[in-house]
N, C-alpha and C positions, 0 to 999 in steps of 0.2 A: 334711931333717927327716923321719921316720916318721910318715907318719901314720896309716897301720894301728895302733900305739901308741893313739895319740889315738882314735882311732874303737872300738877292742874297750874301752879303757877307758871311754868314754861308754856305751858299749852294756852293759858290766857296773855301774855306775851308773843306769842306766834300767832291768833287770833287779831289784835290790838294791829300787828304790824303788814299781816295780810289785808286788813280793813282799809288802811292809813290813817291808824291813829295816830299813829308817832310821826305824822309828816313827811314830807318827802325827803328823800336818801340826799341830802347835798353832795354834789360833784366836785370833787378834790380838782383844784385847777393846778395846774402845772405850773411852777415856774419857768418864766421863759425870757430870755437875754434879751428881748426886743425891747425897744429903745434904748437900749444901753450904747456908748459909743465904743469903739474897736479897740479902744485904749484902757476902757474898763473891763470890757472882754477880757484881753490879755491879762492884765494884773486878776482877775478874778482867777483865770486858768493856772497863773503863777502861784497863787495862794494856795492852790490843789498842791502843789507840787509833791512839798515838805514829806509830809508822812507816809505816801507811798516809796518817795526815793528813800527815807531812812528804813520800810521793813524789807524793802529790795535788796540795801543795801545791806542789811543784817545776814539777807541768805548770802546773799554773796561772798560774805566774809567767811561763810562756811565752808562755803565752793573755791575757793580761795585759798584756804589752809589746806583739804583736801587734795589740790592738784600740783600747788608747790609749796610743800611745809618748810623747805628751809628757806625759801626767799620769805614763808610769813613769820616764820620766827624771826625773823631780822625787823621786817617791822615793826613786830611785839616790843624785840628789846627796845628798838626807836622809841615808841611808846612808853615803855617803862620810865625814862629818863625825861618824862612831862613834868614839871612840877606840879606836888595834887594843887597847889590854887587853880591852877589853869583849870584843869577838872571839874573843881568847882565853880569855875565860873562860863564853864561850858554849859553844865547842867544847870547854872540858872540864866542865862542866854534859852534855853531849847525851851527850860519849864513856863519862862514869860513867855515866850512864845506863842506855845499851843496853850497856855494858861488865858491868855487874852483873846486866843481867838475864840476858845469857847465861851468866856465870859460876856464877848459880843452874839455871838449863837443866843445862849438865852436872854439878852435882855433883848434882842429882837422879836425872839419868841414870846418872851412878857408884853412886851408891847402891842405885838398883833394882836394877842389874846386879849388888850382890854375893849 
């Protein structure tokens, strides 16, 4: 492998960009909640919620069995006696869920980008 190659071309590249050939650096703006009303506010913060309560919630369950395993084995068995439909109609409750919010993530992102 050349790497003379590699190195004149990095170095004609850091030339190019100490010059301003490649233009100037555009500034990533921030998104920011202004004009939005309080009502969209909230439900925006509401929409945060989900995913940090459910990996919270995961430890917790940990911290949970740990400190009283016979009251969590009682829930366990509670649990056991779920019918699986419910189960699975849990897991596609959650999966539409976050399935559709990220499906609006990128087509937002397609959009801005044309």
């Amino acid at each position: 492998m050349d790497f003379t190659k590699i190195v004149s071309t990095a170095e004609t590249l850091a030339q190019d960009l100490a010059s301003g050939a490649a233009g100037p650096i555009p500034l990533v703006q921030p998104k920011t909640p202004q004009g939005k009303a309080g009502y969209d506010r909230l439900i925006d913060a509401l929409n945060r919620l989900p995913r940090p309560l459910m990996a919270l919630s995961t430890l917790g369950v940990f911290v949970v069995a740990g400190l009283y395993p016979v009251w969590f084995e009682s829930q366990m068995q509670v649990l056991a006696c779920v019918p699986q439909p419910l189960w699975w109609l849990l897991g596609a409750v959650i999966t539409m869920f976050f399935g559709s919010r990220e499906a609006h993530y990128i087509r937002q992102n397609l959009s801005s980008n044309r």
